[in-house]
VMD Tcl script that draws the C-alpha trace (Angstrom):
set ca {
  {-18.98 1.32 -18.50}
  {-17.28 0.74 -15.46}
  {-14.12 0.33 -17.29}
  {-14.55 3.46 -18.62}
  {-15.13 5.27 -16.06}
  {-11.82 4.28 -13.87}
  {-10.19 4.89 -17.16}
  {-11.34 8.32 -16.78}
  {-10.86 9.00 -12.94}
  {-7.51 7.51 -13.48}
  {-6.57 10.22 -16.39}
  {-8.42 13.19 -14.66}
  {-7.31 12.41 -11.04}
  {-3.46 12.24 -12.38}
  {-4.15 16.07 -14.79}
  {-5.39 16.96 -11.48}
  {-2.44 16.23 -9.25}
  {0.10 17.55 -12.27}
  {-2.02 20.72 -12.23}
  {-1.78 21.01 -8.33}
  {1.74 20.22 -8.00}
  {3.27 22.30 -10.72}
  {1.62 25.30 -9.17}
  {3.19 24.81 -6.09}
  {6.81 23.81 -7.27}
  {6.00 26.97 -9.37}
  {4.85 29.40 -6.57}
  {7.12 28.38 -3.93}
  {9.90 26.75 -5.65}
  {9.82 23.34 -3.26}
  {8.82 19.55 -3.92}
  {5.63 18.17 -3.67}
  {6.63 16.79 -0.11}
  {8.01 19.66 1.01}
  {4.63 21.62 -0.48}
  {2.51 19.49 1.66}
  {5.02 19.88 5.11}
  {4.54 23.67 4.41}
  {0.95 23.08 4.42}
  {0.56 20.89 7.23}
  {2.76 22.47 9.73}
  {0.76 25.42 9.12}
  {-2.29 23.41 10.32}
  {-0.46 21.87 12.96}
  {2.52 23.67 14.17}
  {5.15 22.47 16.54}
  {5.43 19.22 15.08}
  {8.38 17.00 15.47}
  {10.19 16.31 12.17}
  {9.17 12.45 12.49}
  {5.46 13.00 12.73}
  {5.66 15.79 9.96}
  {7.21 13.22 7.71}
  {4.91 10.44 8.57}
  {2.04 13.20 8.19}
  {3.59 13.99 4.17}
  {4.52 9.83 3.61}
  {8.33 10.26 4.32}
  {10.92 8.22 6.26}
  {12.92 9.42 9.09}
  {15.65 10.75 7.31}
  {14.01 11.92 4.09}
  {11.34 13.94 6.94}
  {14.81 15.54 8.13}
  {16.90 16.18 4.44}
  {13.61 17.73 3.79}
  {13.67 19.74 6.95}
  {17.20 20.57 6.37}
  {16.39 21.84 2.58}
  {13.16 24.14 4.04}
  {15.67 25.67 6.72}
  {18.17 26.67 4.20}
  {15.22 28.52 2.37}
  {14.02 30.12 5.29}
  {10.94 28.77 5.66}
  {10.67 26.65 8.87}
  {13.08 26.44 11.70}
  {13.60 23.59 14.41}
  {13.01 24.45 17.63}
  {14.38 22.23 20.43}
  {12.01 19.97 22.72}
  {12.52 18.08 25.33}
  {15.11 15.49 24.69}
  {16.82 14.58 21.40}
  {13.41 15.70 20.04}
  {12.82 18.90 17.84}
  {9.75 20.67 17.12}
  {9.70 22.14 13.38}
  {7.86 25.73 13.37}
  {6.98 27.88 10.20}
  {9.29 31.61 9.85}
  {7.10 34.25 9.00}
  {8.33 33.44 4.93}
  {7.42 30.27 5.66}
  {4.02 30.95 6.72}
  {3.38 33.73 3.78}
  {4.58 30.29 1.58}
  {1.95 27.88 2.75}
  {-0.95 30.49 2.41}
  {0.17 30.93 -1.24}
  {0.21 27.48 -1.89}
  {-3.55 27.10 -0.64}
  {-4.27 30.27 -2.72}
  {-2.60 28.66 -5.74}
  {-3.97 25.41 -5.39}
  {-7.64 26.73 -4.81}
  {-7.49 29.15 -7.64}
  {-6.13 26.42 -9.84}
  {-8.80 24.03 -8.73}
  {-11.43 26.49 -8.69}
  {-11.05 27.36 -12.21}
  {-11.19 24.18 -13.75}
  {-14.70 23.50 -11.89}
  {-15.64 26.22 -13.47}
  {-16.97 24.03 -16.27}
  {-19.55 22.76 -14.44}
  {-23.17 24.18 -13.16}
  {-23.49 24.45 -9.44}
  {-25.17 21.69 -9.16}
  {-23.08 19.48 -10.98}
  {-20.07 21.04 -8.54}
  {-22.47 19.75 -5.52}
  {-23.24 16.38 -7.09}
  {-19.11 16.43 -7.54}
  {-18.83 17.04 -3.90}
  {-20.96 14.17 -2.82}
  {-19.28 11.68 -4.87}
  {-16.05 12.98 -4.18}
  {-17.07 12.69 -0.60}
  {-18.09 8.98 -1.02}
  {-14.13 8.16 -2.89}
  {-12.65 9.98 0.05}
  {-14.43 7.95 2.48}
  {-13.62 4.86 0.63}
  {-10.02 5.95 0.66}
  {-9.67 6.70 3.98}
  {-9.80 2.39 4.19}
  {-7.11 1.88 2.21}
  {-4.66 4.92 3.77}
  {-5.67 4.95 7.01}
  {-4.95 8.53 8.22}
  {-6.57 11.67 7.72}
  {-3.46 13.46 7.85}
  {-1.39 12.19 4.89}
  {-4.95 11.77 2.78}
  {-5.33 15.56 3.36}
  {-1.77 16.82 3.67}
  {-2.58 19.33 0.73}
  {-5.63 20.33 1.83}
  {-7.50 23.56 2.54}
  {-8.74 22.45 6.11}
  {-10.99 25.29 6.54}
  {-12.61 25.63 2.87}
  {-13.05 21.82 3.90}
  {-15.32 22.31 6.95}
  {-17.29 25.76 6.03}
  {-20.88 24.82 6.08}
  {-20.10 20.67 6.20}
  {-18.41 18.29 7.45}
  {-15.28 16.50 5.93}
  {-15.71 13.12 4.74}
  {-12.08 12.34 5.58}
  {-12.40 13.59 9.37}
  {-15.61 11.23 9.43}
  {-14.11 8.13 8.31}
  {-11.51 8.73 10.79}
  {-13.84 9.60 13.27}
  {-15.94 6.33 11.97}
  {-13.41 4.14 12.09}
  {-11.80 5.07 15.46}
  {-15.49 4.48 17.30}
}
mol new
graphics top color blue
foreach p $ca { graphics top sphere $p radius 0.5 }
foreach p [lrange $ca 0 end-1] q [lrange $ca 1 end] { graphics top cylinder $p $q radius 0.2 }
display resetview
């Protein structure tokens, strides 16, 4: 059974990613990268374009072509810092983007859980809480586990799992 069931995980956690991403290349018209910088500069703005790429899983220079290609849309803009350093900062388009994609991607989530009782969605939410936790171990940062996520639908009413392995782990 066992087999079976990564089998299935496997297959439903890819349908789920395909389903997330094409909805935001859709809505917004960027890359799944550049989706998730969108997302997490509007968590944490002011971030410099190395830590936003090491926050989405890019390089250096892939952070900063994809920095370059959300500038020429209008959606973020650098701002210089002190040094050679630059702080990347949402435009107001930029900021109406990231919102949609958390719109999209909730809807679009939301709505295929809708197959399920409400107390199968809680049961969901504890094991999904337990696979989070378990891999937190193997990426080691809350911020590129979660660089998609909807922080605050995250935290309403409980704690999340990622933010307590993190917390767990730095004790």
């Amino acid at each position: 059974m066992h087999e079976r069931t990564a089998n299935l995980l496997g297959a439903a956690a890819l349908a789920v990613t395909d389903r997330v991403l094409t909805v935001a290349q859709r809505k917004v018209g960027v890359s799944a990268s550049a989706a998730a910088a969108l997302v997490v500069a509007s968590a944490s703005p002011g971030l410099s374009v190395s830590e936003l790429g090491r926050r989405v899983g890019l390089s250096q220079s892939a952070a900063a072509r994809m920095v370059d290609s959300l500038e020429q849309g209008g959606l973020v803009e650098r701002r210089p810092r002190q040094g050679r350093e630059v702080a990347v900062e949402l435009t107001p388009k930029g900021r109406r983007a990231a919102a949609s994609l958390l719109e999209a991607r909730g809807s679009g989530l939301s709505g295929l859980l809708d197959v399920l009782t409400a107390g199968e969605q809680e049961h969901l939410a504890e094991l999904l809480g337990k696979l989070l936790t378990r891999l937190y171990e193997d990426v080691g940062s809350a911020e590129l586990l979660c660089r998609l996520c909807d922080r605050t639908s995250c935290t309403r009413g409980a704690v999340c799992p990622v933010g307590q392995a993190e917390r767990d782990h730095g004790s």
